[in-house]
Residue frames relative to the residue before (quaternion, step in Angstrom):
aa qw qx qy qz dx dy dz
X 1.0000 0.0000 0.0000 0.0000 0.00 0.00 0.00
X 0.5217 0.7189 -0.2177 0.4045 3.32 1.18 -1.09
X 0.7469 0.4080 -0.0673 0.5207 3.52 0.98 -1.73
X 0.6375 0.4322 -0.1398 0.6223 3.55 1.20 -0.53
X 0.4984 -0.6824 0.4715 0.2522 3.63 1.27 1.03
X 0.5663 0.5867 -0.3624 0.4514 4.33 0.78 0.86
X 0.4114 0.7689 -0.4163 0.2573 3.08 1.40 0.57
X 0.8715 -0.1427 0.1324 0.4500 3.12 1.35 -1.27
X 0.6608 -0.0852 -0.0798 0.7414 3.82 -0.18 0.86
X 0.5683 -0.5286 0.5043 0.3785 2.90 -1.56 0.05
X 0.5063 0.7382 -0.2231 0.3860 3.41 1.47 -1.01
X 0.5845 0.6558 -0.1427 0.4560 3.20 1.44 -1.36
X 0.8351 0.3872 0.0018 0.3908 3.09 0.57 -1.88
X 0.5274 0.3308 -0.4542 0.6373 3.46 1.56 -0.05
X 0.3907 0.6210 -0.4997 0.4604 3.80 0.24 -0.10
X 0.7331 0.4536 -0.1779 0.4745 3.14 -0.01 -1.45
X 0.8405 0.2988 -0.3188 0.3204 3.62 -0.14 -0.90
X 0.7332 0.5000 -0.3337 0.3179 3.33 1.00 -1.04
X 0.6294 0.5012 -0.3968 0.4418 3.05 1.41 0.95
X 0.2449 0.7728 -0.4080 0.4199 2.93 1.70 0.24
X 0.5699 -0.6011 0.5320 0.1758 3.23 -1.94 0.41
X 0.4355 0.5546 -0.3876 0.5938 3.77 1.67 -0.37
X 0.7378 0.4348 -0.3396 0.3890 3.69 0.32 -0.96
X 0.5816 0.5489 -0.2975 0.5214 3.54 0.61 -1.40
X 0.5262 0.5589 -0.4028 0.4986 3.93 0.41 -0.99
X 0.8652 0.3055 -0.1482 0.3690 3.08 -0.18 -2.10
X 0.5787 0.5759 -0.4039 0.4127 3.65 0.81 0.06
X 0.6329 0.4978 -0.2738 0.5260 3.26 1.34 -1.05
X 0.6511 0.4807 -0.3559 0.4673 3.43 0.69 -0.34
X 0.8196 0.3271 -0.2617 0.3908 3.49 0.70 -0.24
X 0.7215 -0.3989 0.1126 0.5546 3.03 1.89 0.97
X 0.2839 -0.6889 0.5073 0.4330 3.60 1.17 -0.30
X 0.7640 0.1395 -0.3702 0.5097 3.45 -0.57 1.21
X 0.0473 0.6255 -0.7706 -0.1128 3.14 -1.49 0.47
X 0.0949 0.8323 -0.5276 0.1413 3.73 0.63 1.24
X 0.7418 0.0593 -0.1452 0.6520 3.82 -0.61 1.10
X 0.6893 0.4764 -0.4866 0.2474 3.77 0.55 -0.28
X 0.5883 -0.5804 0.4848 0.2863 3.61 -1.86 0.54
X 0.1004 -0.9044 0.4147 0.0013 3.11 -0.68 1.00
X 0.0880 -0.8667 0.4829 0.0890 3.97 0.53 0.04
X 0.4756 -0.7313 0.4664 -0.1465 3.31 -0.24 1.47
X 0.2444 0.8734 -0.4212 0.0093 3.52 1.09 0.70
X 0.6511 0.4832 -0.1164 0.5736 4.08 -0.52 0.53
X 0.3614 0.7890 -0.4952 -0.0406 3.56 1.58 -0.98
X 0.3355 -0.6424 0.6346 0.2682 4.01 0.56 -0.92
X 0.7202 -0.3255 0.3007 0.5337 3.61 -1.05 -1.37
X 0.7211 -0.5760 0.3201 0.2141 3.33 0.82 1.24
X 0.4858 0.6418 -0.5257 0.2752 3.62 1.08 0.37
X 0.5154 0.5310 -0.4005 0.5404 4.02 0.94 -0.09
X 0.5935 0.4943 -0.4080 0.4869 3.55 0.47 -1.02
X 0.6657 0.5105 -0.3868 0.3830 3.80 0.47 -1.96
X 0.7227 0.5171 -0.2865 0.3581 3.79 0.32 -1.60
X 0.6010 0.4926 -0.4485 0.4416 3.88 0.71 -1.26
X 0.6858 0.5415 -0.3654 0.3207 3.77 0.86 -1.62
X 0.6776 0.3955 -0.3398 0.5186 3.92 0.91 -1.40
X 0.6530 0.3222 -0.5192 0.4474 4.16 0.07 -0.21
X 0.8178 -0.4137 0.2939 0.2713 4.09 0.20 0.53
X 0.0926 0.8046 -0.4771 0.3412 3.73 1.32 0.36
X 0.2788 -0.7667 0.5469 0.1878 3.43 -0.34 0.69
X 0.7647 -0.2963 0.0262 0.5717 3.17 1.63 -0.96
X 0.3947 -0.8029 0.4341 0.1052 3.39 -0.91 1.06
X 0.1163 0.8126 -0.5450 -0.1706 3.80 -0.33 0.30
X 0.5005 -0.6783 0.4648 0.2710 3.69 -1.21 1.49
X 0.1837 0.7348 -0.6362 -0.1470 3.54 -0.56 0.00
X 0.2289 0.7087 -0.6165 0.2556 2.99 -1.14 1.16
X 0.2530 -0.8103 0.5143 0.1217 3.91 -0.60 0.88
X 0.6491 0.5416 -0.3557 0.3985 3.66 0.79 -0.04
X 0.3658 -0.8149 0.4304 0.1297 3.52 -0.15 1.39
X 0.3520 0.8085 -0.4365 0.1784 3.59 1.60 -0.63
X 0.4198 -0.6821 0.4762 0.3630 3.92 -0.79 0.13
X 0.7621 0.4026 -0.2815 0.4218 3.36 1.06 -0.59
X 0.7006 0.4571 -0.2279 0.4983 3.50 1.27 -0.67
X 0.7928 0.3777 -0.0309 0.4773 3.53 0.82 -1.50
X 0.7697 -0.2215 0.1223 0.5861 3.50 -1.47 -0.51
X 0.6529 0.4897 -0.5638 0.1264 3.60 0.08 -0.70
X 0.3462 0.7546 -0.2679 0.4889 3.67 1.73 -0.37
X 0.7774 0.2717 -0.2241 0.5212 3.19 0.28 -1.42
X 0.5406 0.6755 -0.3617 0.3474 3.71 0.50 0.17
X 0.7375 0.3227 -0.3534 0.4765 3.23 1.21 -0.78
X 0.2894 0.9112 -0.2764 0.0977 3.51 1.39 -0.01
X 0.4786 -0.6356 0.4910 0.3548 4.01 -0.16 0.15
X 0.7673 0.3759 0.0279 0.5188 3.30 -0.95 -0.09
X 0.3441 0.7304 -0.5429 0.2311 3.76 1.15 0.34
X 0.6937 0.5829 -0.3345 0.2592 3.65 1.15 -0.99
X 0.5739 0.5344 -0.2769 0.5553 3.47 1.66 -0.25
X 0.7455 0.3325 -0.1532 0.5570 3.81 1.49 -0.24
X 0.2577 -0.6864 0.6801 0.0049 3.44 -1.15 1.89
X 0.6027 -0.6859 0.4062 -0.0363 3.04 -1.33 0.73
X 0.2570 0.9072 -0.3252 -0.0715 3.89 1.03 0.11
X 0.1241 -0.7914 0.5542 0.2261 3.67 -0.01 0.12
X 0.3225 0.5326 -0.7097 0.3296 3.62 -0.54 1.29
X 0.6690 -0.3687 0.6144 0.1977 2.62 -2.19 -0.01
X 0.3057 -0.6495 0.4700 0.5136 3.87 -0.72 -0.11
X 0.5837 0.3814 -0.6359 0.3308 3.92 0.15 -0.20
X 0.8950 0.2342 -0.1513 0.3480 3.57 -0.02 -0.03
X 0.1580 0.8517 -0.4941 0.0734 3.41 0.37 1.02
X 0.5910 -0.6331 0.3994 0.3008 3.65 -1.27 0.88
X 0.7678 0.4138 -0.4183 0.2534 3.50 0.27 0.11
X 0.7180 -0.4735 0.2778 0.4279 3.62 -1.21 0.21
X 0.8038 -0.3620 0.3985 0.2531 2.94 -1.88 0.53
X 0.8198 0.2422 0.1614 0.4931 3.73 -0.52 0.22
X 0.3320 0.8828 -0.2559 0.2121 3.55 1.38 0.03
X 0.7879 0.2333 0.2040 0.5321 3.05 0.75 -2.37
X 0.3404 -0.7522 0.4851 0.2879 3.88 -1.03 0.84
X 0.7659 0.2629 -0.1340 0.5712 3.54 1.13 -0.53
X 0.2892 -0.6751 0.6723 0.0930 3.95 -0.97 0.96
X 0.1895 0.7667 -0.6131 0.0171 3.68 -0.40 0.56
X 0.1553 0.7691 -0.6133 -0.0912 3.24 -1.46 0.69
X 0.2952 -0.6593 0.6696 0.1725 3.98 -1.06 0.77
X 0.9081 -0.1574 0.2102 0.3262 3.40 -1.61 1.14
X 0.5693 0.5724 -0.5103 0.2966 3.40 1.36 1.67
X 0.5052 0.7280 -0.3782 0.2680 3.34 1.52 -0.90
X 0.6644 0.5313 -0.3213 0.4161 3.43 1.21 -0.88
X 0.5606 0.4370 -0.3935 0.5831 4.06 1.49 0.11
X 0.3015 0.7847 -0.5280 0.1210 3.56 0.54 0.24
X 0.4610 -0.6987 0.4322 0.3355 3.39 -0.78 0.48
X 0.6987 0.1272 0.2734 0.6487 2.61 1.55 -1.97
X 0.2371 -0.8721 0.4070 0.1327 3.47 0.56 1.55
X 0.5010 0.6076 -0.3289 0.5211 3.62 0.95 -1.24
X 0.6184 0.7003 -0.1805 0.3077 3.25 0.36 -1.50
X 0.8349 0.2833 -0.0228 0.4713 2.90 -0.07 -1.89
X 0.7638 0.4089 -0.3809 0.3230 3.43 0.79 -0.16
X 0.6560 0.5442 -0.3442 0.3937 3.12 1.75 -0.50
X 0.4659 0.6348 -0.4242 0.4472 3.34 1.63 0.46
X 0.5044 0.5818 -0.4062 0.4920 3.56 1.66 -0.46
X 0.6422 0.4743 -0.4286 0.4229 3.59 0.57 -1.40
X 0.8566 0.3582 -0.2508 0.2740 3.79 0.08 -1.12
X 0.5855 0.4792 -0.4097 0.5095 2.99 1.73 0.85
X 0.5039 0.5765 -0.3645 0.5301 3.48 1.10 0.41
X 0.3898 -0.6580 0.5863 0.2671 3.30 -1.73 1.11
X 0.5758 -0.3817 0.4503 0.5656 3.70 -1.49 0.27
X 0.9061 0.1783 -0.1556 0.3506 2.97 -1.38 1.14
X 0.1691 0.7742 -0.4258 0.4367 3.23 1.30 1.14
X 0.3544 -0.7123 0.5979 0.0972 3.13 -1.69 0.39
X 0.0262 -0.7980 0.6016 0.0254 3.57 -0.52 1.11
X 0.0193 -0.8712 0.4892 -0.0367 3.57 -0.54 1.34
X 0.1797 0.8272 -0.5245 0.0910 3.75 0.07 0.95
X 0.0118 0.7310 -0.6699 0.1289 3.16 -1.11 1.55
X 0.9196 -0.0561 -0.2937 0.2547 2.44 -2.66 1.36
X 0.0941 0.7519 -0.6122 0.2259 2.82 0.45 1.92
X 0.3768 -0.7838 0.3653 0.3320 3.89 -0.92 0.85
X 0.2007 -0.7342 0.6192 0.1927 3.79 -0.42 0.44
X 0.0382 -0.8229 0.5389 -0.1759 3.06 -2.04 1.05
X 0.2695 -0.9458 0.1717 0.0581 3.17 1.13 1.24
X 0.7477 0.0281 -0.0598 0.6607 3.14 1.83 -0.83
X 0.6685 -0.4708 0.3162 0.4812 3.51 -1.25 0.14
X 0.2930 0.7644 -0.4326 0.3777 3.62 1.46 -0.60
X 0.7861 0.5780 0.0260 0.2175 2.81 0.13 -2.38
X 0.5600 0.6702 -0.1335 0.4684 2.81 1.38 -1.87
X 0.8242 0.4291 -0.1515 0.3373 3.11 0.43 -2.07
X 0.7367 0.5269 -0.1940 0.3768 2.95 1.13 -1.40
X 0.5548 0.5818 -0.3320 0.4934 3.71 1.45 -0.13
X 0.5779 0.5657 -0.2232 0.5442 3.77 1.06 -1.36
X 0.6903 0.3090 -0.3351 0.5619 3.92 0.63 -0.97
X 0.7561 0.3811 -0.3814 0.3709 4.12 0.14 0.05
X 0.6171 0.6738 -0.2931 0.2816 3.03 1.49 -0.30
X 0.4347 -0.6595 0.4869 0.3729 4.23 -0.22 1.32
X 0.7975 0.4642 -0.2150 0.3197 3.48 0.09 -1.00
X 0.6032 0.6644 -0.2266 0.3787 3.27 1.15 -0.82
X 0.4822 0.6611 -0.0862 0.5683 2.76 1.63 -1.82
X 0.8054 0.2584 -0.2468 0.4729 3.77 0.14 -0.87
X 0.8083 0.2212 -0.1835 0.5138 3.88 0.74 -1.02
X 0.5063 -0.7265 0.4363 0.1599 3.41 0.43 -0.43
X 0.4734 0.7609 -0.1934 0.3993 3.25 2.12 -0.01
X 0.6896 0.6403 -0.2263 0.2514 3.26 1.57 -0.66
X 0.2569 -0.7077 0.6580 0.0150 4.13 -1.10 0.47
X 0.2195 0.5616 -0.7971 0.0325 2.56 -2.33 0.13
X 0.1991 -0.7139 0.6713 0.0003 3.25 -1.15 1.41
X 0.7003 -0.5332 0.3219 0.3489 3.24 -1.62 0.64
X 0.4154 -0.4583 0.5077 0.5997 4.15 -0.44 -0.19
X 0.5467 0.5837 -0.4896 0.3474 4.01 -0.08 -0.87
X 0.7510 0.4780 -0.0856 0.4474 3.33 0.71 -1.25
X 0.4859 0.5244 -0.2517 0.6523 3.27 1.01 -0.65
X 0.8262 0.3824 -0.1489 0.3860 3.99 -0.08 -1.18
X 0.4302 0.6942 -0.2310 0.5289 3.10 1.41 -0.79
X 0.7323 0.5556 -0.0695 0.3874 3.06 -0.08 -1.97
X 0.6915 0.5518 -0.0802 0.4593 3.64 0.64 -1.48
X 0.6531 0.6116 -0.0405 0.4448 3.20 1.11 -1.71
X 0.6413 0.6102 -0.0365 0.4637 3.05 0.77 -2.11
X 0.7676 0.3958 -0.1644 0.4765 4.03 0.94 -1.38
X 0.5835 -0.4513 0.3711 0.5640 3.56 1.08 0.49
X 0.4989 0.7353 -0.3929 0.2369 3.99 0.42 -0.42
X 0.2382 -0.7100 0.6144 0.2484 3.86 -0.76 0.72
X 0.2420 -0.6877 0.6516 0.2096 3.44 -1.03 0.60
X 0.0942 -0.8217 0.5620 -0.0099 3.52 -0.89 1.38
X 0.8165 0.2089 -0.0036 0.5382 3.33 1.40 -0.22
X 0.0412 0.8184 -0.5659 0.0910 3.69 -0.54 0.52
X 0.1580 0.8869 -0.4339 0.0096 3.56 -0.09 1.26
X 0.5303 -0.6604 0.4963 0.1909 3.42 -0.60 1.03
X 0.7335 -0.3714 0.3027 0.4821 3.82 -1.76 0.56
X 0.9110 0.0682 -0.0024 0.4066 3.40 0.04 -0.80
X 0.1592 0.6761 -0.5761 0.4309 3.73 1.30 1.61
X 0.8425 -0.0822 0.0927 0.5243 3.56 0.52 -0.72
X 0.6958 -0.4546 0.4127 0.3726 3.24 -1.52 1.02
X 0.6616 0.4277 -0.5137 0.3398 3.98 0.37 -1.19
X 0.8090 0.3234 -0.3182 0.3738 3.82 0.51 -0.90
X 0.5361 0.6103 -0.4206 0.4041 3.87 1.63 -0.07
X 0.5546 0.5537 -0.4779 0.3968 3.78 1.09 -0.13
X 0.6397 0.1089 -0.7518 -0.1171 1.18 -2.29 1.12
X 0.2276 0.8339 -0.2530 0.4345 2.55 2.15 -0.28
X 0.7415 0.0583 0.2785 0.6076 3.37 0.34 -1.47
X 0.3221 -0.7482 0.5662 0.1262 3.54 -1.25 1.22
X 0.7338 0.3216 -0.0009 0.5984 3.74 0.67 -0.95
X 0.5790 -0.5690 0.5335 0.2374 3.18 -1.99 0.99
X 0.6000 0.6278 -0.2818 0.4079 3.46 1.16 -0.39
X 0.4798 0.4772 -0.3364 0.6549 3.44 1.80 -0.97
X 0.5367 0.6411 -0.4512 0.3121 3.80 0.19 -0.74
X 0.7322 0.6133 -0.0202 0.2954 2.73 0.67 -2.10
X 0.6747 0.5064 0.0081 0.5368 3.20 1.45 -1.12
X 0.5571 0.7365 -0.2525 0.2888 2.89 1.17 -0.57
X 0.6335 0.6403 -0.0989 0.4229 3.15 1.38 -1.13
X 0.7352 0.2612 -0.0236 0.6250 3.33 1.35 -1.09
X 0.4689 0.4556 -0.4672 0.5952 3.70 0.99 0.75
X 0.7229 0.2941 -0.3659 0.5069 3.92 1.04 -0.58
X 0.6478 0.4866 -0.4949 0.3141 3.72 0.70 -0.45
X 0.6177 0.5579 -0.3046 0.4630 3.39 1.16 -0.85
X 0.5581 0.5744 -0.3493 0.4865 3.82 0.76 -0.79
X 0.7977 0.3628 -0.1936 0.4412 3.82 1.20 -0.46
X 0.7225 0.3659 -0.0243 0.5861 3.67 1.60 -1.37
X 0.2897 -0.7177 0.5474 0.3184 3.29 1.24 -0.63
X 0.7025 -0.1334 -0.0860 0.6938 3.86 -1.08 -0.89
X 0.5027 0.6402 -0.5128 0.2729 3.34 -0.02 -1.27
X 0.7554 0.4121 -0.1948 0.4707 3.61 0.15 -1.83
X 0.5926 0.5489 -0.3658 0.4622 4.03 1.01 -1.05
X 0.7165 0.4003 -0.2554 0.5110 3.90 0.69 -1.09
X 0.4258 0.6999 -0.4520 0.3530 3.86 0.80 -0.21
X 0.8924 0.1330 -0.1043 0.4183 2.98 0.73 -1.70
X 0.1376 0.7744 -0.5740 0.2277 3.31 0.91 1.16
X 0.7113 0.4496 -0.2026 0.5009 3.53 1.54 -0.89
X 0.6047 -0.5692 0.4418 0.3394 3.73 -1.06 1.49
X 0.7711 0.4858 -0.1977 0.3609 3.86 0.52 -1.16
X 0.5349 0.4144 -0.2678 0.6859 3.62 1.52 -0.27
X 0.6941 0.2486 -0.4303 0.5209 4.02 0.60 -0.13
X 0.4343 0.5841 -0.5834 0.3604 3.58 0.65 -0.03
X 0.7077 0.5454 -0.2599 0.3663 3.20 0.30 -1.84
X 0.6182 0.6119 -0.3713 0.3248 3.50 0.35 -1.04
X 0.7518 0.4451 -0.1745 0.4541 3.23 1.07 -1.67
X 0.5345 0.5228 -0.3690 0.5522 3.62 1.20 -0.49
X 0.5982 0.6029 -0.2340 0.4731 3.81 0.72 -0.12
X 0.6635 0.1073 -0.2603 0.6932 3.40 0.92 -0.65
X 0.5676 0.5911 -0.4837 0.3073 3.57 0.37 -0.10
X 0.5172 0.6308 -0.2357 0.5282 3.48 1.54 -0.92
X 0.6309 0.6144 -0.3801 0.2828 3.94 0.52 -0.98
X 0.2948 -0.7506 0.5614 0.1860 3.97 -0.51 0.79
X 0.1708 0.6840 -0.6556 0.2706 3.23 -0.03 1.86
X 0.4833 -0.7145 0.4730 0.1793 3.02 -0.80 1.77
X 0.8563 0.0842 -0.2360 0.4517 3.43 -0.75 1.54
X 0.3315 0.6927 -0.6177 0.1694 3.76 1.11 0.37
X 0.6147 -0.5984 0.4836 0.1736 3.42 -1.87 1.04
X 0.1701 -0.8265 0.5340 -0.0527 3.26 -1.63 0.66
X 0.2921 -0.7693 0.5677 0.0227 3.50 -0.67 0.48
X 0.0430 0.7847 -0.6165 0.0489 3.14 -1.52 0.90
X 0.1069 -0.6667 0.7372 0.0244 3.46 -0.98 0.75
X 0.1146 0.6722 -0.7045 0.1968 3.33 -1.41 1.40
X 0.2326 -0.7938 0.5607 -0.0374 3.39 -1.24 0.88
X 0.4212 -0.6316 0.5835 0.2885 3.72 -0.85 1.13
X 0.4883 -0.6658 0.5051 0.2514 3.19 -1.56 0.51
X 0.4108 -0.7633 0.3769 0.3265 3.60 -0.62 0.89
């Protein structure tokens, strides 16, 4: 619960992340600052992404999120800090209430894969983005075959309890993105970045390390000097990135044309 930001208050838990390493990441990807910028918050849950964009300077933030629940949904986002810099939307993502051309940054965390309507939902992102926007969707699960599909849904804790979970193929996922007028500028695998290497790992620095803790875990020095070289830590990560684990996460970074 703890690792899944459900440990404590909601208050708590946005606390918690926006000090996280996923967040720092995802700022740094969007330029380090999202100061005065508009941000829309798609999927928002209990509003801890929404809580972090507002405290790092967001001029404004809108929650989307339809589930009124206190612990999961707006009632959550209610006790939040920083509410005056955050609006509230109840929609769905294929179909969200605000204008065309609105918001500078589209963010979503571990929804695209609940999509009703993927295509959909994302070309509602494009037509909520300004020319030259930022579409940022992370740890989304991927699943290439029904195999896959199945074999992820039967291990999954949560799934098991609500029945809500997915995972689409990357094709689909790229496609989809592509497909909504969107530039794909990025595509990150399990272990490209800390946002899709958590929990696993807490920090880009674990990341970083990561490589040479496994060559060495096999060669010893031998394996410890390997990964002195950028092209032997590449590989490493393309290696666990390669592994067929039913539902490993993903990332994207895509960008409206200006």
């Amino acid at each position: 619960m703890q690792l899944g930001y459900l440990g404590g208050s909601p208050q708590e838990d946005a606390e918690v992340f926006s000090r996280s390493g996923e967040f720092k990441e995802t700022l740094r990807l969007l330029g380090g600052s999202v100061e005065n910028r508009t941000v829309a918050d798609i999927g928002a849950g209990r509003g801890i992404a929404s809580y972090a964009f507002a405290k790092a300077g967001a001029g404004r933030v809108y929650v989307v999120e339809p589930n009124t629940d206190d612990w999961l949904g707006n009632g959550a986002i209610n006790q939040l800090k920083h509410r005056e810099r955050m609006e509230v939307i109840s929609s769905f993502g294929e179909d969200i209430s605000l204008p065309s051309a609105s918001v500078d940054v589209v963010y979503c965390r571990q929804v695209l894969h609940h999509a009703r309507d993927l295509p959909k939902f994302i070309q509602e992102c494009h037509r909520l983005l300004k020319p030259g926007g930022v579409f940022i969707a992370c740890r989304e699960h991927r699943s290439d075959t029904p195999e896959d599909l199945a074999a992820f849904l039967g291990s999954h804790p949560g799934h098991a309890l609500l029945g809500d979970e997915h995972a689409f193929p990357l094709a689909d996922y790229l496609s989809a993105i592509r497909d909504s007028g969107l530039r794909v500028q990025l595509v990150m695998g399990p272990y490209d970045s800390v946002i899709c290497a958590y929990p696993e790992l807490t920090s880009t620095a674990e990341l970083d390390a990561l490589p040479r803790k496994v060559l060495e875990e096999k060669w010893g020095k031998i394996g410890w000097a390997l990964g002195a070289f950028s092209f032997v830590r590449r590989m490493v990560i393309t290696k666990l990135n390669s592994r067929p684990v039913p539902g490993r996460l993903y990332s994207f970074l895509a960008r409206k044309p200006a």
